[in-house]
C-alpha positions as a printed Julia matrix, in Angstrom:
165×3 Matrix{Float64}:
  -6.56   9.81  -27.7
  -5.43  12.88  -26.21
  -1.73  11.99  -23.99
  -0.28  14.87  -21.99
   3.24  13.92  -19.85
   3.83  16.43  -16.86
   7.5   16.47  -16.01
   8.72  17.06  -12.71
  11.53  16.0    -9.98
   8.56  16.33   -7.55
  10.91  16.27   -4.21
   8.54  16.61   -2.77
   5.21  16.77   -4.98
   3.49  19.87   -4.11
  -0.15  21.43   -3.6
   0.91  23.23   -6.3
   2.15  20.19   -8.47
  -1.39  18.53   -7.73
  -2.81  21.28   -8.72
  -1.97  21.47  -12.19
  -2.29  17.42  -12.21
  -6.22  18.26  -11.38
  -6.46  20.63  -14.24
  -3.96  18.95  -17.16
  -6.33  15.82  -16.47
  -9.2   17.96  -17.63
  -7.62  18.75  -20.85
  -6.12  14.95  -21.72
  -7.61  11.33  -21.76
  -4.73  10.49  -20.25
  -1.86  12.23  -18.36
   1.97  10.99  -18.04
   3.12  12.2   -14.62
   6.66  12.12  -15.47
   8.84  11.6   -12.37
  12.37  12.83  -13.62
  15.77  11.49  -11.73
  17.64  14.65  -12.08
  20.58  14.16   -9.92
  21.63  17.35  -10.0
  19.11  18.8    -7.88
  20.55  16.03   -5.6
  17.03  15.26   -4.89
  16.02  14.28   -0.77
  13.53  11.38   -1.68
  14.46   8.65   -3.75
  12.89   8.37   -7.11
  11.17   5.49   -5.99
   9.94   7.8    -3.06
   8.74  10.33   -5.29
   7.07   7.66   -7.54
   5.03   6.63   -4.86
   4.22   9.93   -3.27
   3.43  11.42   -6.71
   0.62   7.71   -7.16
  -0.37   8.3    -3.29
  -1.57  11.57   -4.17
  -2.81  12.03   -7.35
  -4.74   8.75   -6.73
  -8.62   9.85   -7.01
  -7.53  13.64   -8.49
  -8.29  13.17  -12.15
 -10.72  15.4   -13.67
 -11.52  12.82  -16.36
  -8.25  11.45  -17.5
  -6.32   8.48  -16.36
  -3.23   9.03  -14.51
   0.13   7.66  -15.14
   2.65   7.94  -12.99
   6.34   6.65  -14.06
   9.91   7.54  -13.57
  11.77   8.72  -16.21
  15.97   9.62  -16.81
  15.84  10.32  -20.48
  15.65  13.19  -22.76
  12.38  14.78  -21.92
  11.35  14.41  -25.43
  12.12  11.43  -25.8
   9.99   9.77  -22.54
   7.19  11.97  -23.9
   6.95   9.99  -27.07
   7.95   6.53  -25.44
   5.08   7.21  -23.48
   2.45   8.08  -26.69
   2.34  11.78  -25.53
   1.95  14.75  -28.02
   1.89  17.75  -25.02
   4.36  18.55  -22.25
   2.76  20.17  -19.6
   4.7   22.52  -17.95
   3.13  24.63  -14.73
   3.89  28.48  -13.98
   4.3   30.16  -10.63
   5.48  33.76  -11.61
   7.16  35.3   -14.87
  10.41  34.36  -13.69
   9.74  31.14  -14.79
   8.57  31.7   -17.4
  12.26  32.96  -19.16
  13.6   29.26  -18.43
  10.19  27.59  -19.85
  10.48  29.01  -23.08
  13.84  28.43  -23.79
  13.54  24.54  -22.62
  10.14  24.88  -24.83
  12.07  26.3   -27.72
  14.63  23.13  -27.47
  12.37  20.66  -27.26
  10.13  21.69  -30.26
  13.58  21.95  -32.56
  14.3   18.22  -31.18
  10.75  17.5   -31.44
   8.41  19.45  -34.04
   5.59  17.46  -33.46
   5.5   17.78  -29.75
   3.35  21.24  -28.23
   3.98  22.37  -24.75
   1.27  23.85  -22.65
   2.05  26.29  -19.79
  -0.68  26.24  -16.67
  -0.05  29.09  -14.43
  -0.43  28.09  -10.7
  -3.79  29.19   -8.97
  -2.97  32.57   -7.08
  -2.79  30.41   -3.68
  -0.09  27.94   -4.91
   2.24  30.5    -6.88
   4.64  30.79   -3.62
   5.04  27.06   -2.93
   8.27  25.47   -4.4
   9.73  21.87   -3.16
  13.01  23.8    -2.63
  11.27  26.6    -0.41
   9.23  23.85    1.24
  12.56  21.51    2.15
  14.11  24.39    3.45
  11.29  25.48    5.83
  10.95  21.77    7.1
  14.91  21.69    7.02
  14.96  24.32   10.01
  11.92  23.12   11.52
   8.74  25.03    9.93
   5.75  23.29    9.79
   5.07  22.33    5.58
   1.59  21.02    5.7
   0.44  24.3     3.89
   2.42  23.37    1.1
   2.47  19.5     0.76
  -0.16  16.42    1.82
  -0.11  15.23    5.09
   1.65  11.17    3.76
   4.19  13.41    1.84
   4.74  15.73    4.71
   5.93  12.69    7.24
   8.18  11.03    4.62
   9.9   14.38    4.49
  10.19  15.12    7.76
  11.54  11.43    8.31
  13.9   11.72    5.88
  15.16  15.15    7.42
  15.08  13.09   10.8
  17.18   9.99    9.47
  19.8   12.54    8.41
  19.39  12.63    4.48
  20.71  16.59    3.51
């Protein structure tokens, strides 16, 4: 069985996050949406929030895999084989990131040889949209639902409301 994990802070899961979730699960029999705590992105939705927007949306999206959704605040590598993955997933808007992505790549495969990484590079129409670019917008009162679902959109926009920063 083929096990990709797709790691992610997801605050708030993206068009362009389910976008690579639609085509990881061709490429998988099942795929490990990995919803990471990170704290220090001091993150605007709770992990459980995230959890459940991340299930909400991806529920119905697989392209023939099964979809797992679960928080995670371990070493990467380490939920990836807790969850019986051999592939991390990692998705590419522009070459900027990719710099970063292969020097987390390079770490992970000394701490884990036997683990690959895959990079997806966003579709052309999802290479702009980034959860911090789409907080901000709905932080000074831009309309997001370009960038993230409609479900995901309110809880954002509540949160913003009830006064989380």
């Amino acid at each position: 069985m083929r096990v990709g994990f797709y790691p992610g802070t997801f605050d708030p899961v993206t068009f362009g996050h389910l976008d690579i979730i639609v085509r990881a699960s061709a490429l998988f029999d099942r795929l490990v949406v990995g919803v990471a705590v990170n704290e220090g992105k001091r993150p605007l939705l709770t992990l459980d929030e995230r959890i459940g927007t991340v299930r909400q949306e991806t529920a119905g999206l697989s392209r023939g895999a099964a979809i797992e959704v679960v928080g995670f605040d371990t070493l990467l590598v380490r939920a990836v084989r807790d969850h019986g993955a051999t592939c991390i997933v990692r998705g590419l808007r522009a070459v900027s990131d990719f710099d970063f992505e292969a020097q987390l790549s390079g770490a992970n495969r000394r701490l884990a040889p036997e683990i690959e990484t895959i990079f997806l590079l966003a579709s052309e129409e999802q290479r702009t949209t980034a959860s911090r670019i789409v907080k901000e917008i709905a932080r000074l009162g831009g309309a997001i639902d370009e960038f993230v679902p409609r479900n995901t959109a309110s809880l954002v926009l509540s949160k913003l409301r009830d006064g989380a920063t």
